[in-house]
N, CA, C and O of each residue as an XYZ file, in Angstrom:
332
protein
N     -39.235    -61.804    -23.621
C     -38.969    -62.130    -22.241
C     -40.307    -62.174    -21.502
O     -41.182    -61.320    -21.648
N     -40.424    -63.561    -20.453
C     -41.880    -63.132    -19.759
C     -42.054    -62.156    -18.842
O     -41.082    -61.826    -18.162
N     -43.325    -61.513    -18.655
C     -43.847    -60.268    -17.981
C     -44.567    -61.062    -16.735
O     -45.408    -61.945    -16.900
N     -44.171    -60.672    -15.664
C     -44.577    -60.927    -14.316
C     -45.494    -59.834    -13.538
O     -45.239    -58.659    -13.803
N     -46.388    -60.057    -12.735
C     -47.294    -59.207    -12.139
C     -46.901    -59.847    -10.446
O     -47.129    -60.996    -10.068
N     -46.333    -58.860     -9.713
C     -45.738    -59.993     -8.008
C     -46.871    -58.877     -7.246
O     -47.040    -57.661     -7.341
N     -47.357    -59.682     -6.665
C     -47.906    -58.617     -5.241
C     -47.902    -59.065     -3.621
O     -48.136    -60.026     -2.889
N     -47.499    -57.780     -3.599
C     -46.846    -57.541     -1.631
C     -48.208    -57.590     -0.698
O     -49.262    -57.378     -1.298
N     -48.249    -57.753      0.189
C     -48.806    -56.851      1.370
C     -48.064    -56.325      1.984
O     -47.165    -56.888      2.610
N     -48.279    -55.053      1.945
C     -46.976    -54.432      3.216
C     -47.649    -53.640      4.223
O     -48.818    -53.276      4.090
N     -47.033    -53.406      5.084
C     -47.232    -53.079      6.694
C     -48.408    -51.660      6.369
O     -48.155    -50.806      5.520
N     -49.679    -51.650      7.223
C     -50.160    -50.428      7.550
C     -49.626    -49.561      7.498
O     -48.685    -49.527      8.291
N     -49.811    -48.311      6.599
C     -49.203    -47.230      6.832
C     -48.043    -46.780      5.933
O     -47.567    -45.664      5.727
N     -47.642    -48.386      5.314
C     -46.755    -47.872      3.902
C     -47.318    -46.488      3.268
O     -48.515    -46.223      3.375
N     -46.414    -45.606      2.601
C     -47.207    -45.214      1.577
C     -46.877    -44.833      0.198
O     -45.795    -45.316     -0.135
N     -47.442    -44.127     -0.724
C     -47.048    -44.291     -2.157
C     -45.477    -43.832     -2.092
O     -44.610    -44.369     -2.782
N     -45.269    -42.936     -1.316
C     -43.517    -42.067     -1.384
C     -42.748    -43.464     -0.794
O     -41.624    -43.643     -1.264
N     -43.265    -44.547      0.258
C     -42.408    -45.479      0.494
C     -42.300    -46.512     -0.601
O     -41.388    -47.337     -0.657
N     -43.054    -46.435     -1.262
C     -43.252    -47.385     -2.554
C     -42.216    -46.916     -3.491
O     -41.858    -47.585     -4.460
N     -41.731    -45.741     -3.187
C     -41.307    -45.496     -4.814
C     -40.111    -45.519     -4.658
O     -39.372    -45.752     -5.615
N     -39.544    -45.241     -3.189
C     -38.095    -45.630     -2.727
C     -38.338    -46.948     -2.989
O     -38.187    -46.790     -4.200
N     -38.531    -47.855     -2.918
C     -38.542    -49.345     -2.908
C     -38.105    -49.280     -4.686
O     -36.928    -49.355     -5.039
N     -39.249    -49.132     -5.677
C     -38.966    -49.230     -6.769
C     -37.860    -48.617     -7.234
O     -37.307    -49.265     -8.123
N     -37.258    -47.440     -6.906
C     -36.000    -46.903     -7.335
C     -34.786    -47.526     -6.771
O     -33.784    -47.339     -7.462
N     -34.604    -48.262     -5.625
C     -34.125    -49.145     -5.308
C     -33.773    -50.257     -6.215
O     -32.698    -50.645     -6.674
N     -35.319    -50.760     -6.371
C     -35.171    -52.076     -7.717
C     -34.654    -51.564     -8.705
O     -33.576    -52.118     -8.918
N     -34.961    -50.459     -9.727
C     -34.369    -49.966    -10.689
C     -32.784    -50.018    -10.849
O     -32.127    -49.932    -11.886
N     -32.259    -50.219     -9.246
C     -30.589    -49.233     -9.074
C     -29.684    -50.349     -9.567
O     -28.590    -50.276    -10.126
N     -30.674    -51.772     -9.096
C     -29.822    -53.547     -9.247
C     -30.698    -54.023    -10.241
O     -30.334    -55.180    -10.451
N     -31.481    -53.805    -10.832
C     -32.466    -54.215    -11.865
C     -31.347    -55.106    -13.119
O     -31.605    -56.189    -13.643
N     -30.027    -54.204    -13.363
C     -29.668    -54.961    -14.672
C     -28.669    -55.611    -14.167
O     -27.814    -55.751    -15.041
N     -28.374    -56.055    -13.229
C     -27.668    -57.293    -12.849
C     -28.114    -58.390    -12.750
O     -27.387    -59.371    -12.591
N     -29.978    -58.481    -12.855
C     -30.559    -60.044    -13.005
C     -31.110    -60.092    -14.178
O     -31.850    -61.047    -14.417
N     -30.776    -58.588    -15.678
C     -31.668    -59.014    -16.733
C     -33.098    -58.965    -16.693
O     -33.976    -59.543    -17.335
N     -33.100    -57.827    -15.449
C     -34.469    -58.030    -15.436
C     -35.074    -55.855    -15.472
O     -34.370    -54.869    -15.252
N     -36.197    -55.915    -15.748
C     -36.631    -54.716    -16.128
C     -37.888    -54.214    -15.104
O     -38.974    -54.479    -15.620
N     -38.010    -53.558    -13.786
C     -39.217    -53.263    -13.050
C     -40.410    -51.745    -14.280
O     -40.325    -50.519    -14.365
N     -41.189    -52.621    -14.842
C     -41.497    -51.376    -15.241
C     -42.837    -50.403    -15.342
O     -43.103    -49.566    -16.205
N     -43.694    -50.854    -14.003
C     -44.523    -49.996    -13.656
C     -45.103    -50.823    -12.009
O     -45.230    -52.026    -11.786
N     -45.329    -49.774    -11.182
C     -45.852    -50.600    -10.055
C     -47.203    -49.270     -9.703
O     -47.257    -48.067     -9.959
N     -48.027    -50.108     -9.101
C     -49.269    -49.948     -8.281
C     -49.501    -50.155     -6.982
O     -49.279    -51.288     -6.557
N     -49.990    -49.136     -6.069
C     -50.373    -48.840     -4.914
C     -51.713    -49.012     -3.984
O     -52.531    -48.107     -3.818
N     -51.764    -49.733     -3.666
C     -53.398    -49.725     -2.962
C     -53.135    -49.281     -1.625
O     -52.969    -50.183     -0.805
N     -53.049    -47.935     -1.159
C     -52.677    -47.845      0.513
C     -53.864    -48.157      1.138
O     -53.689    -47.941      2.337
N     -54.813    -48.495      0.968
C     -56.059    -48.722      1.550
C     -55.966    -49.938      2.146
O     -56.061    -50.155      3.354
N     -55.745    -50.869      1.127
C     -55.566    -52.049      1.313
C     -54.300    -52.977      1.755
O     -54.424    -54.164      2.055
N     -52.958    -52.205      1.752
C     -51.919    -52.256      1.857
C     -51.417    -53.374      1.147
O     -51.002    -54.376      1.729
N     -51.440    -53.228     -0.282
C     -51.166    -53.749     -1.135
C     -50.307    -53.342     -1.670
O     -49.953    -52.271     -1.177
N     -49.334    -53.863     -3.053
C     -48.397    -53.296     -3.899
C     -48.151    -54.031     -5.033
O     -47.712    -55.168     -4.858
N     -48.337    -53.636     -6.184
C     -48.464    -54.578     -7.862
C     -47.307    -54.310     -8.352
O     -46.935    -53.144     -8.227
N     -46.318    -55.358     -9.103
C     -45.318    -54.851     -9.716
C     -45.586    -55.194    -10.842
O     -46.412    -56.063    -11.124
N     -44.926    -54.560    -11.623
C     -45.145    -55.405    -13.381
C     -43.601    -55.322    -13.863
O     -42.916    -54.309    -14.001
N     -43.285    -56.540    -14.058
C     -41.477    -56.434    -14.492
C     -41.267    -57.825    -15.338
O     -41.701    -58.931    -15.017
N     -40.712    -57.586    -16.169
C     -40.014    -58.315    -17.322
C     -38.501    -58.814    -16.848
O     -37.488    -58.115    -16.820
N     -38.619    -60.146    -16.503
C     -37.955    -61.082    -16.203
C     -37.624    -62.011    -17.210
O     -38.318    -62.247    -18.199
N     -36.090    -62.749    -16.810
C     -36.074    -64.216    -17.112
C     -36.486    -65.275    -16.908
O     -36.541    -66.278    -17.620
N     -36.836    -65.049    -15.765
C     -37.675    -65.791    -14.854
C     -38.017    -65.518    -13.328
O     -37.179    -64.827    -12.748
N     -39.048    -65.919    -12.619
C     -39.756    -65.429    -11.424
C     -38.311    -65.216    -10.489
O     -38.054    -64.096    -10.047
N     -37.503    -66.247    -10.259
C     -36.380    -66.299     -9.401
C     -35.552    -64.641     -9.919
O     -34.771    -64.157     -9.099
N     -35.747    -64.006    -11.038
C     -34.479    -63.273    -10.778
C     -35.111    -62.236    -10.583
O     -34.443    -61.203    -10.555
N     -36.561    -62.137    -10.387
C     -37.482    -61.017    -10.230
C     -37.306    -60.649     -8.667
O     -37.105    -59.531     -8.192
N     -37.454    -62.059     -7.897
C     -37.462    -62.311     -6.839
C     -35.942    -61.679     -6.199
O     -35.781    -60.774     -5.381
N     -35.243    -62.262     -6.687
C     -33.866    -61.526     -6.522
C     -33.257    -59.937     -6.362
O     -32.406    -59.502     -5.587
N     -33.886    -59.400     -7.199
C     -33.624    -58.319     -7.464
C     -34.389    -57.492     -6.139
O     -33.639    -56.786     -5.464
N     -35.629    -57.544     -5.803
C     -36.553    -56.762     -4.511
C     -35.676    -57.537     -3.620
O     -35.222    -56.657     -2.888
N     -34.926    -59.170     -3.062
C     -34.342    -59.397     -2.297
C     -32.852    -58.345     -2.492
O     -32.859    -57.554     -1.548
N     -32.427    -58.262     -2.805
C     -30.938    -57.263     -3.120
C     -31.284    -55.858     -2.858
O     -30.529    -55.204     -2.138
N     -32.306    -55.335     -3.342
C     -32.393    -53.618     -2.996
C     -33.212    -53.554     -1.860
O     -32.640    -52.850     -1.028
N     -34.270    -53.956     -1.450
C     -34.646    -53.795      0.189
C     -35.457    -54.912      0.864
O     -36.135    -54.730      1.875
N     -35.329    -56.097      0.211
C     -35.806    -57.182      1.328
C     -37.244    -57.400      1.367
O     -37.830    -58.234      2.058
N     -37.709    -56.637      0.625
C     -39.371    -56.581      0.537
C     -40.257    -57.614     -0.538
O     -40.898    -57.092     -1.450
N     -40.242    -59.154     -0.356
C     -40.396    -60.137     -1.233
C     -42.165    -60.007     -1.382
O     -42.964    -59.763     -0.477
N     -42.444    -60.260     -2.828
C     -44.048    -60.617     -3.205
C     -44.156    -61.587     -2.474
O     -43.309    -62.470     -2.341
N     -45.650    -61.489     -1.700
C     -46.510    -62.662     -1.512
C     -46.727    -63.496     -2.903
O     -46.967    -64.702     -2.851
N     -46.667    -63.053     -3.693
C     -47.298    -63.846     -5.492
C     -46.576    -63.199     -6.237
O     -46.056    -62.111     -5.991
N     -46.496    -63.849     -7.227
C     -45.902    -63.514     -8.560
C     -46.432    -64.521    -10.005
O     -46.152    -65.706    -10.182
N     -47.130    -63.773    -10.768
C     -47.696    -64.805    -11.394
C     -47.596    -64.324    -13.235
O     -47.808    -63.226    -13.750
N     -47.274    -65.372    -13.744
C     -46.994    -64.612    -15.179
C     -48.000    -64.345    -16.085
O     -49.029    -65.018    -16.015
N     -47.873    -63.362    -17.041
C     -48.888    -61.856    -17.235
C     -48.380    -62.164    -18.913
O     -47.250    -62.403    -19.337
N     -49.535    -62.066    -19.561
C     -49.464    -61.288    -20.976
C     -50.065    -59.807    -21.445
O     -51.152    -59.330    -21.119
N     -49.495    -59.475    -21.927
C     -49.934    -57.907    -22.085
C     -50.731    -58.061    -22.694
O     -50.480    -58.923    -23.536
N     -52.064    -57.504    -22.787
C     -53.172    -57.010    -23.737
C     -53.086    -55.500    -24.186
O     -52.346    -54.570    -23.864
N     -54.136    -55.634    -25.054
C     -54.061    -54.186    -25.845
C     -55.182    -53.124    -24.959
O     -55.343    -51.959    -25.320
């Protein structure tokens, strides 16, 4: 299945504890699009947010953050794993 890398900007002041409600969120609807969230990254500095999730495709990745809290990637771009 392809591996996707999506990244947010989110509002000043997010922070890692709001991030992780978000991801446990995704986790809760995750297997209703076949899709797997399975590690995300935090830049509060920058107010950034990295997801890494194994999709069918970008649309059901997209789907899934639309269904648990509305919080859509600016990007999403597909990723091969290295060693």
């Amino acid at each position: 299945m392809p591996l996707y890398m999506d990244i947010h900007t989110v509002p000043a002041g997010t922070t890692s504890e709001d991030v992780a409600g978000a991801h446990a969120a995704d986790v809760s609807v995750q297997g209703r699009y076949g899709v797997d969230y399975r590690s995300y990254w935090v830049d509060e500095a920058n107010s950034k947010v990295f997801c890494l999730v194994e999709a069918p495709d970008p649309e059901a990745a997209i789907a899934v953050h639309k269904e648990a809290h509305g919080l859509l990637a600016d990007h999403i771009h597909e990723v091969v794993e290295g060693a």
